[in-house]
C-alpha positions as CSV (number, residue, x, y, z in Angstrom):
1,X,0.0,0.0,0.0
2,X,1.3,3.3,-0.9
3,X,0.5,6.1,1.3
4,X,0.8,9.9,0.1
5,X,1.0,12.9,1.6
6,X,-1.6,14.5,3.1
7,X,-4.1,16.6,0.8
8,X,-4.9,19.5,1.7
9,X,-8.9,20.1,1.4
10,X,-10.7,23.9,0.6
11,X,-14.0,25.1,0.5
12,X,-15.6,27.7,-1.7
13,X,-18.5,30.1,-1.2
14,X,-19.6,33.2,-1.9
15,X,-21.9,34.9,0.2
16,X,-25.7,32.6,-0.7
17,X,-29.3,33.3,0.5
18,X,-31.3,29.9,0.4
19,X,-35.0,29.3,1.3
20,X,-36.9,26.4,2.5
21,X,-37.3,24.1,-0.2
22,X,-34.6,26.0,-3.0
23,X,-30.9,25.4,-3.4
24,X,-27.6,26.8,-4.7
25,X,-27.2,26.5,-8.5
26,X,-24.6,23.7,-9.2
27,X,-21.8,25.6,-10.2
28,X,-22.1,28.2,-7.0
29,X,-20.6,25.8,-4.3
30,X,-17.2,23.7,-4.6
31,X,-15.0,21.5,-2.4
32,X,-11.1,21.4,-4.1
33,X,-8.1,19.8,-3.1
34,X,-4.8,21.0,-3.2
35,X,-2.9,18.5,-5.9
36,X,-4.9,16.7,-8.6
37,X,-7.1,13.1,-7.7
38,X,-5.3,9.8,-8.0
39,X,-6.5,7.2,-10.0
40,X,-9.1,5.6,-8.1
41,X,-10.5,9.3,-7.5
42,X,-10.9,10.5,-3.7
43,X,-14.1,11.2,-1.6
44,X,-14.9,14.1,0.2
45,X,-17.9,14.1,2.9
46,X,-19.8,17.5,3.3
47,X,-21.7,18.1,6.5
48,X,-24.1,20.5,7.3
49,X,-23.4,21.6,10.5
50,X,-27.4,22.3,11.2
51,X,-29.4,20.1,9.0
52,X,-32.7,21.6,10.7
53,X,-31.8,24.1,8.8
54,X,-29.3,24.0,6.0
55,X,-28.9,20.6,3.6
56,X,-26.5,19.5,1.1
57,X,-26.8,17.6,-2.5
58,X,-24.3,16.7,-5.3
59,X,-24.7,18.0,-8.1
60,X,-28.0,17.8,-9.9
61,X,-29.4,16.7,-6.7
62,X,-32.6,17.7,-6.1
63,X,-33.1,16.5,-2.4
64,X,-30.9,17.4,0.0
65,X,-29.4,15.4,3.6
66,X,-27.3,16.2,6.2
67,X,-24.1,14.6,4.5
68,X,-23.1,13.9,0.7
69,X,-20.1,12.0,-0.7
70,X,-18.6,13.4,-3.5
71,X,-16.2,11.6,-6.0
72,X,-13.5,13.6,-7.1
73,X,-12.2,12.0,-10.3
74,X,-8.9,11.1,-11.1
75,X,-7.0,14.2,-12.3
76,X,-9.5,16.6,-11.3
77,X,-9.2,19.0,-7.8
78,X,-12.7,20.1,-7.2
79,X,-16.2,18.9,-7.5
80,X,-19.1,21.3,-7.1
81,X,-21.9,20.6,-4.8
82,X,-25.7,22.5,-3.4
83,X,-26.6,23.5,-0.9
84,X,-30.5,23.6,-0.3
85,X,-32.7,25.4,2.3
86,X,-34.7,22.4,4.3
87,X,-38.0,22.5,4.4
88,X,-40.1,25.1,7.4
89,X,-41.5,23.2,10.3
């Protein structure tokens, strides 16, 4: 097993109103790393850090959750996610 070195992991976005129900459009949002993906690609987890109030989706998504996985494909350094207003209780 060949272990690298760590990779360094940034967060981009610019100042975003969302309301219950509506979401980021897919470009607005990204994750990137600091060097390019290996080969098998590498996973980043997004949280929301209040899912009461605040989901997240990949791309295209439609429905947010409180977490998303995204696959950052080898040679690539960022992958763009939303982020979508939950619903008002």
């Amino acid at each position: 097993m060949n272990v690298g070195p760590p990779v360094r992991v940034g967060f981009s976005v610019a100042s975003i109103q969302v309301g219950a129900g509506l979401g980021t459009q897919d470009s607005t949002v990204y994750v990137d790393l600091d060097i390019p993906a290996p080969l098998a690609g590498t996973t980043v987890t997004i949280t929301s850090s209040d899912p009461s109030r605040v989901l997240v989706a990949p791309p295209g998504g439609l429905v947010g959750a409180a977490t998303v996985d995204l696959l950052i494909p080898f040679g690539s350094s960022f992958s763009y996610f939303r982020v979508i207003g939950a619903a008002e209780t």
